[in-house]
DRENDO-1510 file (C-alpha; in Angstrom, 1 decimal, always signed):
<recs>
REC; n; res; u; v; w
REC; 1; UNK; -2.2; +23.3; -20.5 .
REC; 2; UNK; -4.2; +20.5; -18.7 .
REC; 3; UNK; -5.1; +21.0; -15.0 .
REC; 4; UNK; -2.9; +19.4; -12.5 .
REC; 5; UNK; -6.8; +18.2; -11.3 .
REC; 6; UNK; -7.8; +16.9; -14.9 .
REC; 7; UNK; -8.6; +13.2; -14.9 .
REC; 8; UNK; -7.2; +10.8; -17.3 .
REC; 9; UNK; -9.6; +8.0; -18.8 .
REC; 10; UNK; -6.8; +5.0; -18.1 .
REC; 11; UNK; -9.5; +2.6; -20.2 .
REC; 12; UNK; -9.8; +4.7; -23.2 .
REC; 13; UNK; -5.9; +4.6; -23.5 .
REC; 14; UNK; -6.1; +0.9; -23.5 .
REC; 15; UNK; -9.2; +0.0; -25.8 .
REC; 16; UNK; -8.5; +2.4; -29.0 .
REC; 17; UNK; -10.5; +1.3; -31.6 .
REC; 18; UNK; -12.0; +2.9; -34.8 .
REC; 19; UNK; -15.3; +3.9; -32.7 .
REC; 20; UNK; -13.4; +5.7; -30.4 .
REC; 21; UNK; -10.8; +7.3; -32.3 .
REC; 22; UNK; -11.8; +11.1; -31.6 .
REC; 23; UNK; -11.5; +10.3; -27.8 .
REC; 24; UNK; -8.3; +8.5; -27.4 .
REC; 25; UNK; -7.0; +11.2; -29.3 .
REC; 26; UNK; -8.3; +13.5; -26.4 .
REC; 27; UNK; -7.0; +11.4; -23.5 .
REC; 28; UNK; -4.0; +10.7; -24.9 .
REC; 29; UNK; -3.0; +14.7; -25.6 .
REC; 30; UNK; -4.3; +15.5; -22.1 .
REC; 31; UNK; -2.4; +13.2; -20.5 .
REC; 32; UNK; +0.9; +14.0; -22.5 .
REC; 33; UNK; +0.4; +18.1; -21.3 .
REC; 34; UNK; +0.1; +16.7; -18.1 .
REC; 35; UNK; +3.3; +14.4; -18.5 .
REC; 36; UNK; +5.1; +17.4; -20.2 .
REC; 37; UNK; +4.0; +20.2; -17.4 .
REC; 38; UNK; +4.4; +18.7; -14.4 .
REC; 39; UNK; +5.7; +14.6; -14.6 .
REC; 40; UNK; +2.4; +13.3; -13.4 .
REC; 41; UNK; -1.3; +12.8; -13.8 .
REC; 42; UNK; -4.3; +11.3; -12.1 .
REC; 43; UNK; -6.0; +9.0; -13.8 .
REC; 44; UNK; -9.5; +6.8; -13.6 .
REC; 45; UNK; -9.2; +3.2; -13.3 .
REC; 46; UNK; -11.7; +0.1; -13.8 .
REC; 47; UNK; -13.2; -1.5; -11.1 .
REC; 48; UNK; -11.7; -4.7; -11.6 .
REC; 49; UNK; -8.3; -3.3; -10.7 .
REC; 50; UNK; -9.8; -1.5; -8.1 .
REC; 51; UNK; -11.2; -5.0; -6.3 .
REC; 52; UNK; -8.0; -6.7; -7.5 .
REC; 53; UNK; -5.7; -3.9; -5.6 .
REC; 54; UNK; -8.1; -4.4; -2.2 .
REC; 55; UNK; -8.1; -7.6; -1.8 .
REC; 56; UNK; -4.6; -8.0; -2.2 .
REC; 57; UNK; -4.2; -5.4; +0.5 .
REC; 58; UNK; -5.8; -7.2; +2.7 .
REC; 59; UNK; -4.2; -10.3; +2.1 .
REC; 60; UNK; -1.2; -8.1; +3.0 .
REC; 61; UNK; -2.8; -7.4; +6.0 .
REC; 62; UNK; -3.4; -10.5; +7.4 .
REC; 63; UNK; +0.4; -11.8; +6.1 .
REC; 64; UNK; +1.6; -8.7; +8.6 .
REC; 65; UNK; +0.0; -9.7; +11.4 .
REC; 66; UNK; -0.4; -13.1; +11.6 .
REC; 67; UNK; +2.1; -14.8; +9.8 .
REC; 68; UNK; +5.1; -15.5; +12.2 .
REC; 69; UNK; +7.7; -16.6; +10.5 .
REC; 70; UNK; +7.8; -13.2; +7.7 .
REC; 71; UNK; +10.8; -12.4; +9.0 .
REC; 72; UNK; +12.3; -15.0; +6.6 .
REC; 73; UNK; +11.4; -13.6; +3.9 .
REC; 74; UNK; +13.7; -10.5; +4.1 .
REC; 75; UNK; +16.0; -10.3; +1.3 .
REC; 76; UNK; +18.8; -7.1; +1.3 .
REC; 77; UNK; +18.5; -5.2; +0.2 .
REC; 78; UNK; +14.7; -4.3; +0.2 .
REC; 79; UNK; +13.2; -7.1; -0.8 .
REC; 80; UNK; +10.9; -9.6; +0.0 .
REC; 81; UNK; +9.5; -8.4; +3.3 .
REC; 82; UNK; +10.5; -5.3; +5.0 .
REC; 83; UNK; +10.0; -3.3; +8.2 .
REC; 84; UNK; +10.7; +0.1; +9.4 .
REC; 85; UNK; +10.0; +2.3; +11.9 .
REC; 86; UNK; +6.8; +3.4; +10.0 .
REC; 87; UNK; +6.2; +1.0; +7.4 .
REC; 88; UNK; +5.7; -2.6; +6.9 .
REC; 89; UNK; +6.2; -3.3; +3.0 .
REC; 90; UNK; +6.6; -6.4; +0.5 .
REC; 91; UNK; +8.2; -5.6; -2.8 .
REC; 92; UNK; +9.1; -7.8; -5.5 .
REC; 93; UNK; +9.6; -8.3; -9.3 .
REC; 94; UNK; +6.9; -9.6; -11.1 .
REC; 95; UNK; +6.5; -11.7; -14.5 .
REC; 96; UNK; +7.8; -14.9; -14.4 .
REC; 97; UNK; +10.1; -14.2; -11.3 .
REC; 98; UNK; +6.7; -14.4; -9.4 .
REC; 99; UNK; +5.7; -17.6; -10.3 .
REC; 100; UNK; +7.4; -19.4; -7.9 .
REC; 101; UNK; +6.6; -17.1; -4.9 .
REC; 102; UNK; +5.1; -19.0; -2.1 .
REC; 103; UNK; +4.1; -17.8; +1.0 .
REC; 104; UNK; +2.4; -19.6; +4.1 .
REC; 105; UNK; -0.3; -21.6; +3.5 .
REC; 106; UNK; -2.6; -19.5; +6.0 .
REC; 107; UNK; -2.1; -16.6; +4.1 .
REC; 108; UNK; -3.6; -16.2; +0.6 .
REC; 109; UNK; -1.1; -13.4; -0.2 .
REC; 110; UNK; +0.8; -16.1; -2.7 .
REC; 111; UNK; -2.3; -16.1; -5.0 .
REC; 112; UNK; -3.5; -12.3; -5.1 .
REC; 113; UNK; +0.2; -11.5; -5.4 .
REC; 114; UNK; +0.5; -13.2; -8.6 .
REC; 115; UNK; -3.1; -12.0; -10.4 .
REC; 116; UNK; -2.4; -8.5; -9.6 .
REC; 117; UNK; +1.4; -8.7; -11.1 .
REC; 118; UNK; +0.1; -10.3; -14.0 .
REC; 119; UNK; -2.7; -7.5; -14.4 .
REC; 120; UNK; +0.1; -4.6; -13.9 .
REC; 121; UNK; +2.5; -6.2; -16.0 .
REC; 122; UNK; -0.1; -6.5; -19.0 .
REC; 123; UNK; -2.1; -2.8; -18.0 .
REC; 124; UNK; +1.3; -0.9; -18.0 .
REC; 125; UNK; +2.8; -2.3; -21.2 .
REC; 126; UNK; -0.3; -2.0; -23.0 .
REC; 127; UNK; -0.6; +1.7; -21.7 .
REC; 128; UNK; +3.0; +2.0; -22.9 .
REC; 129; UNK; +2.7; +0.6; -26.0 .
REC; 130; UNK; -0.4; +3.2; -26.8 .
REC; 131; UNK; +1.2; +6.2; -25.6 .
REC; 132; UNK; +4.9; +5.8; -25.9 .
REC; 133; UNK; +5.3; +7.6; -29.9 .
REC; 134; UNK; +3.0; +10.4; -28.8 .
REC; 135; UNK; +3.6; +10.8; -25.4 .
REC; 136; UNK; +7.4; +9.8; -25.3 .
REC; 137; UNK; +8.4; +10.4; -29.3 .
REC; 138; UNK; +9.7; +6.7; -29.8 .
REC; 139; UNK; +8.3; +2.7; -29.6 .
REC; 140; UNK; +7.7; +1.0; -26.3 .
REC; 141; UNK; +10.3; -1.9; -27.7 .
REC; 142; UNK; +13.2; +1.3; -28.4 .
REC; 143; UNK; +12.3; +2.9; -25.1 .
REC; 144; UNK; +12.9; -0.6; -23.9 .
REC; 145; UNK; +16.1; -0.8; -25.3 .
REC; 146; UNK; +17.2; +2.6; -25.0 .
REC; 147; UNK; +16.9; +2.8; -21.2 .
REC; 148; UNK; +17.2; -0.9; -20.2 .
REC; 149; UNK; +13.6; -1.3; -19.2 .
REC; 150; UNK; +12.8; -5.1; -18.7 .
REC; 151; UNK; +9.6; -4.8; -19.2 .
REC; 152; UNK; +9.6; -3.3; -22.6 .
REC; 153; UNK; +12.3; -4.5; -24.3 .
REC; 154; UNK; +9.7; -6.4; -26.0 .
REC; 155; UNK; +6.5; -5.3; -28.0 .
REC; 156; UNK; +3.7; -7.5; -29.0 .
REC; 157; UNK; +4.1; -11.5; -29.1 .
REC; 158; UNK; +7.6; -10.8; -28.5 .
REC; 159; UNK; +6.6; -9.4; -25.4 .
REC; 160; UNK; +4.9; -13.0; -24.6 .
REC; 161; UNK; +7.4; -15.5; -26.4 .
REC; 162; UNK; +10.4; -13.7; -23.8 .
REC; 163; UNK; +8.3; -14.7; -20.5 .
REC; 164; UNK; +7.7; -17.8; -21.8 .
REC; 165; UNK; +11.2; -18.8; -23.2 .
REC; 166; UNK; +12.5; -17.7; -20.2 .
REC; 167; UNK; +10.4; -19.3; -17.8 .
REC; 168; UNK; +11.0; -22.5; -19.4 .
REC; 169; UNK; +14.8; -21.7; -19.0 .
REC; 170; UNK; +14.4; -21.7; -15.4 .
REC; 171; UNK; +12.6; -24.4; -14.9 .
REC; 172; UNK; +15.3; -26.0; -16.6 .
REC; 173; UNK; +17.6; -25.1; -14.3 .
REC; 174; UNK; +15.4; -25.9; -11.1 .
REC; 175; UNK; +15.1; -29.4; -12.2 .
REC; 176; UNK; +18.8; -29.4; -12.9 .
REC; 177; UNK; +20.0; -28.1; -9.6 .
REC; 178; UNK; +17.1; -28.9; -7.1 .
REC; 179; UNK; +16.6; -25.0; -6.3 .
REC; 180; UNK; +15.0; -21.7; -7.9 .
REC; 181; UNK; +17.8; -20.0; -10.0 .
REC; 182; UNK; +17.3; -16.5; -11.9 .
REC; 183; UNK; +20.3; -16.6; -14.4 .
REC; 184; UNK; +21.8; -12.8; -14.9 .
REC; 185; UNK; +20.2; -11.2; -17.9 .
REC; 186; UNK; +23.5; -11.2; -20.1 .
REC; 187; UNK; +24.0; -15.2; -19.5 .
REC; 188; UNK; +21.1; -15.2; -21.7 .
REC; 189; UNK; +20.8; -14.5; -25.5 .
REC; 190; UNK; +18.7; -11.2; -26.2 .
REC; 191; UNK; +15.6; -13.3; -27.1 .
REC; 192; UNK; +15.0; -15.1; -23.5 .
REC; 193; UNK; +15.0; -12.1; -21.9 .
REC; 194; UNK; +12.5; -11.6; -19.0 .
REC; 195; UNK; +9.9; -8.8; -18.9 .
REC; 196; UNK; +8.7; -7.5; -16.0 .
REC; 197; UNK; +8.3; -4.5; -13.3 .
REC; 198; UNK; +9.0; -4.2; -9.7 .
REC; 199; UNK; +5.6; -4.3; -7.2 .
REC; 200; UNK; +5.6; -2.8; -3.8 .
REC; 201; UNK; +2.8; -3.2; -1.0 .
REC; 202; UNK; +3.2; -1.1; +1.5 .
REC; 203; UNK; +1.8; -0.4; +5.0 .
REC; 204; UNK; +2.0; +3.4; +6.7 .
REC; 205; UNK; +1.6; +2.2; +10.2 .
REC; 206; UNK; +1.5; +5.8; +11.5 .
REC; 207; UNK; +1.1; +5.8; +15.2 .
REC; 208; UNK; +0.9; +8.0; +17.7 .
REC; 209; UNK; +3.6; +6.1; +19.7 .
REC; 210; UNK; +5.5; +2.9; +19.8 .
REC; 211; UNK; +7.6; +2.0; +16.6 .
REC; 212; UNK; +5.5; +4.2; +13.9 .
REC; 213; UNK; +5.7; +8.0; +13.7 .
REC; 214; UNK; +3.6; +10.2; +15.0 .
REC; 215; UNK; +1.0; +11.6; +12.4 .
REC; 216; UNK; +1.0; +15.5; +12.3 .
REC; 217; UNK; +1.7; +18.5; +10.8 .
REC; 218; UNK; +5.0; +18.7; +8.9 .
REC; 219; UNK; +5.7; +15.2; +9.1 .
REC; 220; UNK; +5.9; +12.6; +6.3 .
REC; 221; UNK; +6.9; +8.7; +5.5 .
REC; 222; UNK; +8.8; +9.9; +2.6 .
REC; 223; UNK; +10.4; +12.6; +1.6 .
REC; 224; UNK; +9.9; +14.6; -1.6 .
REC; 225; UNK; +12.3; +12.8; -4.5 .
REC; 226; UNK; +11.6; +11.5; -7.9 .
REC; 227; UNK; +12.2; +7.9; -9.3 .
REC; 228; UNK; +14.5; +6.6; -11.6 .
REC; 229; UNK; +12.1; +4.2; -13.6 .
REC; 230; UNK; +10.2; +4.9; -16.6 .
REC; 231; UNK; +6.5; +5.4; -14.9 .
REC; 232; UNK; +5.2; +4.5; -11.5 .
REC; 233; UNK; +1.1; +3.1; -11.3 .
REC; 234; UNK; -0.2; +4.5; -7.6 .
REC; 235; UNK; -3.2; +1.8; -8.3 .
REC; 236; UNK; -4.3; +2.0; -4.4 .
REC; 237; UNK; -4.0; +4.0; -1.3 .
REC; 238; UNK; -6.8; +4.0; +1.4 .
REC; 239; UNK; -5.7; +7.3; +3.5 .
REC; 240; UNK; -4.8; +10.8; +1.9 .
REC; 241; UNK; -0.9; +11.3; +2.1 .
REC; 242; UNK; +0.5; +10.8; -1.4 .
REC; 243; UNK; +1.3; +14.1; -2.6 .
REC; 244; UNK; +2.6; +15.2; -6.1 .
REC; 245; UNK; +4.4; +18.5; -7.2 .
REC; 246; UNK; +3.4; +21.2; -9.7 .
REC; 247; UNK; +6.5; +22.8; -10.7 .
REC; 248; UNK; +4.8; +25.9; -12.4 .
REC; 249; UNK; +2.5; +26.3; -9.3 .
REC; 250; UNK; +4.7; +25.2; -6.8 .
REC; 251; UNK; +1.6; +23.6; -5.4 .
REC; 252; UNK; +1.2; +20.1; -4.0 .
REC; 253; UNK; -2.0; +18.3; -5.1 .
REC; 254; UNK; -3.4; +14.9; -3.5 .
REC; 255; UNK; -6.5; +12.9; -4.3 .
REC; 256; UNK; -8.1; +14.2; -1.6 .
REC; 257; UNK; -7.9; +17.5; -3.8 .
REC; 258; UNK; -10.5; +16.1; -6.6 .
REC; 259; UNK; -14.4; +16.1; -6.6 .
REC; 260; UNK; -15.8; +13.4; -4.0 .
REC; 261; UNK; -17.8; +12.1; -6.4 .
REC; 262; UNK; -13.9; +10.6; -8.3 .
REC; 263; UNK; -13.6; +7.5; -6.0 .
REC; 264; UNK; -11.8; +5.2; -8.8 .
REC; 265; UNK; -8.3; +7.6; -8.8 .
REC; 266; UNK; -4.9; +6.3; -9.3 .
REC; 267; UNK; -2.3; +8.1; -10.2 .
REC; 268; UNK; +0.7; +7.9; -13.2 .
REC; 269; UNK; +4.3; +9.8; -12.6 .
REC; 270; UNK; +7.6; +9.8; -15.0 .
REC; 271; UNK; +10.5; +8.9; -13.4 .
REC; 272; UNK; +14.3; +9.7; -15.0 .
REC; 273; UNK; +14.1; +7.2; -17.7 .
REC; 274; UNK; +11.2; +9.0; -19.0 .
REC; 275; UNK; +13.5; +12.7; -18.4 .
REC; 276; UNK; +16.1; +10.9; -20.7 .
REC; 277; UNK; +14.2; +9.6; -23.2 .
REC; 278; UNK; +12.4; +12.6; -23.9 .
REC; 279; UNK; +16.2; +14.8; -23.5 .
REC; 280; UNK; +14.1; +16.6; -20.9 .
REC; 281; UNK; +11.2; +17.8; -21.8 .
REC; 282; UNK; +9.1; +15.4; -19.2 .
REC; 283; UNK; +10.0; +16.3; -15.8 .
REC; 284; UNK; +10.3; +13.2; -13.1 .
REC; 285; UNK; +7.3; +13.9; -11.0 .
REC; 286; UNK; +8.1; +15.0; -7.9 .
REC; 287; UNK; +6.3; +13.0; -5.0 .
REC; 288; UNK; +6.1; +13.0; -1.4 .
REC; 289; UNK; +3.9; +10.8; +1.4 .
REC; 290; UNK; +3.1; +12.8; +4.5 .
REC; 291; UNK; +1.4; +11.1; +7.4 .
REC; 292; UNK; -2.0; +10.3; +8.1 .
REC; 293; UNK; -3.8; +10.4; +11.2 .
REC; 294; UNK; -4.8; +6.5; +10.4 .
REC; 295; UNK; -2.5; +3.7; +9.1 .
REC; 296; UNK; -2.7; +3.8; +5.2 .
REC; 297; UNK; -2.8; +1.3; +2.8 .
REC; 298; UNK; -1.3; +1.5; -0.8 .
REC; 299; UNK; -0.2; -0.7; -3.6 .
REC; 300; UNK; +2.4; +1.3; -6.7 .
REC; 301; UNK; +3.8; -0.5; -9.4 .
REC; 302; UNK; +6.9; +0.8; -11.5 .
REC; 303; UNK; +8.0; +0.0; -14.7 .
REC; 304; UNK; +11.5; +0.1; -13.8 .
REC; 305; UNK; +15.2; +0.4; -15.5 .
REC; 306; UNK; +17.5; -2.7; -15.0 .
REC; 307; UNK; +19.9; -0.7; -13.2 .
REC; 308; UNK; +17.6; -0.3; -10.1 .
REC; 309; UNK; +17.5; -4.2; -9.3 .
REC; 310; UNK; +20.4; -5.5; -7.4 .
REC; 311; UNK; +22.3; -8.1; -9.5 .
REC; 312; UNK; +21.8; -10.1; -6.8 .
REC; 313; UNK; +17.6; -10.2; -6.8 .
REC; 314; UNK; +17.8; -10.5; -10.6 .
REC; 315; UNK; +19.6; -13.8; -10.1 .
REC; 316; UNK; +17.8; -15.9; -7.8 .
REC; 317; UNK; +15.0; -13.4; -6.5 .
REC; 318; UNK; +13.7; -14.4; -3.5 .
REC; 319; UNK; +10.8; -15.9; -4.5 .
REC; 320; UNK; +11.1; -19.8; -4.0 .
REC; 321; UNK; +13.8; -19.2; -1.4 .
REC; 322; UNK; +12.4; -21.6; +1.1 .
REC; 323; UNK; +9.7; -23.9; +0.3 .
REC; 324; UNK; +6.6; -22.4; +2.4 .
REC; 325; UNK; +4.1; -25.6; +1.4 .
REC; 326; UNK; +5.4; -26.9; +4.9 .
REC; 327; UNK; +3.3; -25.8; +8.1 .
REC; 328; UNK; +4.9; -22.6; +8.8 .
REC; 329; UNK; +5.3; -23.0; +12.7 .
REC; 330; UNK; +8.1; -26.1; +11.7 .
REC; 331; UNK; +9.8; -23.3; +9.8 .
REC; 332; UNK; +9.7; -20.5; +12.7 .
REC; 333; UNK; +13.0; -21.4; +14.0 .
REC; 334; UNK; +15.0; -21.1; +11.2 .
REC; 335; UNK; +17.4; -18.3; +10.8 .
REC; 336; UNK; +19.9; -17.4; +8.1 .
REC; 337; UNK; +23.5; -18.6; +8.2 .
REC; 338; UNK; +26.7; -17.3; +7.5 .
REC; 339; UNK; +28.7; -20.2; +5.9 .
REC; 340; UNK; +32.4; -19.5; +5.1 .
REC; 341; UNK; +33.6; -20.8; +2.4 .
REC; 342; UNK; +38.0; -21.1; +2.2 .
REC; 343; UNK; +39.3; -21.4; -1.9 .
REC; 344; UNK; +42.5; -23.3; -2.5 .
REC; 345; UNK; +44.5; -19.8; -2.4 .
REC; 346; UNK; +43.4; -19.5; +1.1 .
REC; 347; UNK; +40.6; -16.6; +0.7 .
REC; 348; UNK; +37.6; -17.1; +3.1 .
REC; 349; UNK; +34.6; -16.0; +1.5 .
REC; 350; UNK; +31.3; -15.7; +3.4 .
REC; 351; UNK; +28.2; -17.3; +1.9 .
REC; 352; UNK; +24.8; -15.7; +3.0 .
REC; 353; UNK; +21.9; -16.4; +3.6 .
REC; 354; UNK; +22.0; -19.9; +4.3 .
REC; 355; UNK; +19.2; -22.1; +5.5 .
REC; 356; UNK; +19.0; -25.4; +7.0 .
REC; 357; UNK; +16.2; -26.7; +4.5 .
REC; 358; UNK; +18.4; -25.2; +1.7 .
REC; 359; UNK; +20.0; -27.8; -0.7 .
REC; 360; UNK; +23.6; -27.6; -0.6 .
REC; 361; UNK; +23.4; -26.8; -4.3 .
REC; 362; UNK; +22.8; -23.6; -2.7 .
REC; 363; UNK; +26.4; -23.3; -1.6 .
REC; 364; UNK; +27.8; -23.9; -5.0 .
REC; 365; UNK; +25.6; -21.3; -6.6 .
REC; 366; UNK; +27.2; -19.0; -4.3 .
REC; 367; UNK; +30.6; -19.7; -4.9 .
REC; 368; UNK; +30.0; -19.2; -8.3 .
REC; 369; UNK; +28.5; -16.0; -8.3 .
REC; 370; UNK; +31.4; -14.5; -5.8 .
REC; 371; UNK; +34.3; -16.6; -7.3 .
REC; 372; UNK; +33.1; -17.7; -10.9 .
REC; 373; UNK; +33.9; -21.0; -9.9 .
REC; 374; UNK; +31.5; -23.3; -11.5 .
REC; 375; UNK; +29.4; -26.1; -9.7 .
REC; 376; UNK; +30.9; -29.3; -11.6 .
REC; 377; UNK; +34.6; -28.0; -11.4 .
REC; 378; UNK; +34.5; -27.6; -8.0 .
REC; 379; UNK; +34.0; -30.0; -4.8 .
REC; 380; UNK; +33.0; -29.1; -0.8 .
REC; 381; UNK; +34.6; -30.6; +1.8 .
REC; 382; UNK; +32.9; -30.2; +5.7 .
REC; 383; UNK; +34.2; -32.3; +8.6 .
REC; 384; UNK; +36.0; -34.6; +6.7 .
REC; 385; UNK; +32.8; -35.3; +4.3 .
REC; 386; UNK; +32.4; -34.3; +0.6 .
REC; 387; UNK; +29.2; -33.0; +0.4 .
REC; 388; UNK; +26.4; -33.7; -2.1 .
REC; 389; UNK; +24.6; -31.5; -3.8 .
REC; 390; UNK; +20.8; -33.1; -3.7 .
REC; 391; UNK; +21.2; -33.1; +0.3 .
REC; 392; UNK; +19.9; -30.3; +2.7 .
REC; 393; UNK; +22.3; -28.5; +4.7 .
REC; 394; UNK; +20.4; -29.3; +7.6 .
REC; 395; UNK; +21.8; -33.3; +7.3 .
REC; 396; UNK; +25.5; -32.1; +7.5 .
REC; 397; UNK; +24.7; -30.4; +10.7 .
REC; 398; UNK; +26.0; -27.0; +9.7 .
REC; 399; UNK; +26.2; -23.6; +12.0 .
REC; 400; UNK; +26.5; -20.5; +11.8 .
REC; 401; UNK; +30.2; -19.8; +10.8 .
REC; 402; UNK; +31.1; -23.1; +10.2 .
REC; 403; UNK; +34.0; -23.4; +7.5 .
REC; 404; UNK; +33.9; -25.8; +4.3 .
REC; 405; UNK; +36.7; -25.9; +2.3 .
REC; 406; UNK; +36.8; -25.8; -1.5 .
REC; 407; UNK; +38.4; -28.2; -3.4 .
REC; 408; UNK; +39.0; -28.7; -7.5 .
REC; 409; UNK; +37.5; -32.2; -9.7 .
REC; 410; UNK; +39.8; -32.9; -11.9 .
REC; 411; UNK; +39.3; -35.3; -14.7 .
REC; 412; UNK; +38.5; -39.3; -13.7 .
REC; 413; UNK; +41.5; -41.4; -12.9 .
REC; 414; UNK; +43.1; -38.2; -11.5 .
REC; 415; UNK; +43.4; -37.3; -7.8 .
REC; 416; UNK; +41.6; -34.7; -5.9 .
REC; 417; UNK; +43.3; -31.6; -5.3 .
REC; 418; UNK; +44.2; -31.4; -1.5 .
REC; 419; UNK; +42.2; -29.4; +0.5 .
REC; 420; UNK; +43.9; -25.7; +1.7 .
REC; 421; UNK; +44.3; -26.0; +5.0 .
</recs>
């Protein structure tokens, strides 16, 4: 049985070749007693992710602190931008859902954002791809399909041909409707589908007082659980406090726990999918993150199961939900809006969040999704004025609460259906 300190070669896994047969043979069977033992294993990573995971880390850093408006880009539940008592955190989903992310211009978060997706997204399905008959006894693609795993429902050019069909899809409907859409998954036939994973960088604030908690012993940012994806990439942490369970020890083992001279760690754990796939015999690895006695910076990536994404993100996402090319400090004011919406049967339905710089396009997607009523069968009515879709809500002088009122288009040379009062 491998060590719960052995070190897996992350490169060898990806570059198999017929000069290095006889060692990818010994990485990968290390790595899958590791998997099968315990859920987890550290491995050792190229520099280039390495430089790619720090700098986008402090891009984060400078996003936290001295972007103003960030508070616009929280998205319930989770995404986008979040803050706790502890943490400050930006996760998202990454292949094509990230092109459109754009953050302030002050910050170059937008940019390192999208190269280290794009890395994870091709370093994890390639790892997946090499290891999944061995390590998980079936194809990336039928693990894909299996478990419902975005990113994997693919393999090779499919893999490619997906992102790009369906980014070309949704650029077909921004252009169409004036906004960023994300279509649910079963609106589209099995061949558009969209790879990709779920991307979460995190700050421990970990003080001694004020909002964070106070670092000592016993204490911890997260509490000992396992994930539901298929495997989660620690690529980055720059404090001790990640912690991983051996079962058959009842040991916990951290980086800190490896020779000094092993600087380029990261770390792979199975999650449930992985538990199912395998009828049990890999074990989710069990991970906890106590604190540190200094704020700690990390980057993980997940190769997640559809069922963990809201349908809600997996629609629109909230990348591209405001249009951040503007100077920032116009934008600081802006707060979401509750619009209520009233349907000819007299049902008030509340549409959030709602932005002044939104098009009112916006409004009819959201109808649609909570009422199925489609944009072109349907009117708005606000004070007396049907609205138009290309304009912003901010021309039709909207507040928060303010009613519209739903009404049906009916075939030309017929009237409008009155408006339910």
């Amino acid at each position: 049985m491998a060590s719960p300190l052995s070190i897996v070669d992350l490169t060898v896994l990806l570059e198999k070749d017929d000069n290095n047969v006889e060692l990818f043979e010994q990485e990968l069977y290390k790595l899958k007693e590791s998997f099968d033992a315990r859920g987890w294993s550290f491995v050792r990573i190229t520099e280039n992710l390495l430089e790619q995971g720090a700098e986008t880390v402090d891009a984060a850093s400078i996003f936290f602190d001295e972007v103003s408006c960030k508070e616009q880009f929280k998205f319930p539940p989770g995404y986008g931008y979040c803050e706790t008592a502890d943490k400050r955190m930006f996760r998202l989903l990454t292949g094509t859902f990230c092109d459109g992310i754009s953050l302030p211009s002050q910050s170059s978060f937008s940019s390192h954002v999208r190269g280290l997706s794009a890395l994870l997204d091709s370093v994890c399905f390639e790892l997946v791809k090499s290891i999944a008959p061995t390590v998980f006894g079936a194809s990336a693609e039928e693990i894909g399909v299996d478990q419902n795993i975005p990113l994997l429902r693919f393999s090779g050019g499919k893999a490619k041909k997906a992102a790009e069909r369906g980014k070309k899809t949704l650029n077909s409907l921004t252009n169409r409707v004036g906004m960023k859409m994300y279509a649910p998954e079963d609106s589209f036939p099995p061949d558009i589908l969209i790879p990709y994973g779920m991307l979460d960088i995190v700050e421990y604030v970990n003080r001694d007082s004020g909002k964070g908690v106070k670092a000592g012993e016993g204490k911890y940012n997260v509490a000992a659980h396992g994930d539901p994806g298929l495997l989660a990439f620690s690529l980055l942490s720059t404090e001790p406090g990640l912690k991983l369970l051996d079962p058959e020890l009842d040991t916990w083992f951290g980086q800190e726990d490896l020779p000094k001279n092993e600087d380029k760690i990261g770390v792979f754990w199975c999650g449930n999918a992985a538990t199912e796939v395998t009828e049990g015999r890999i074990p989710a690895g069990i991970h906890q993150v106590l604190t540190s006695s200094r704020p700690r910076k990390t980057i993980w990536y997940e190769i997640c199961v559809a069922a963990q994404v809201p349908h809600s993100i997996r629609r629109h996402g909230f990348h591209n939900k405001h249009n951040f090319n503007e100077d920032p400090s116009s934008m600081q004011q802006a707060e979401a809006m509750t619009i209520s919406c009233k349907t000819l049967t007299g049902k008030s339905v509340n549409l959030y969040p709602v932005f002044p710089h939104d098009k009112v396009m916006k409004l009819f997607t959201l109808i649609q999704d909570l009422e199925g009523i489609p944009p072109d069968k349907n009117r708005m009515i606000f004070a007396g004025k049907i609205l138009e879709k290309e304009r912003l809500i901010q021309d039709y002088n909207f507040r928060d609460g303010s009613t519209i009122h739903c009404v049906l288009r009916l075939r030309a040379g017929q009237e409008e259906a009155k408006v339910w009062k």
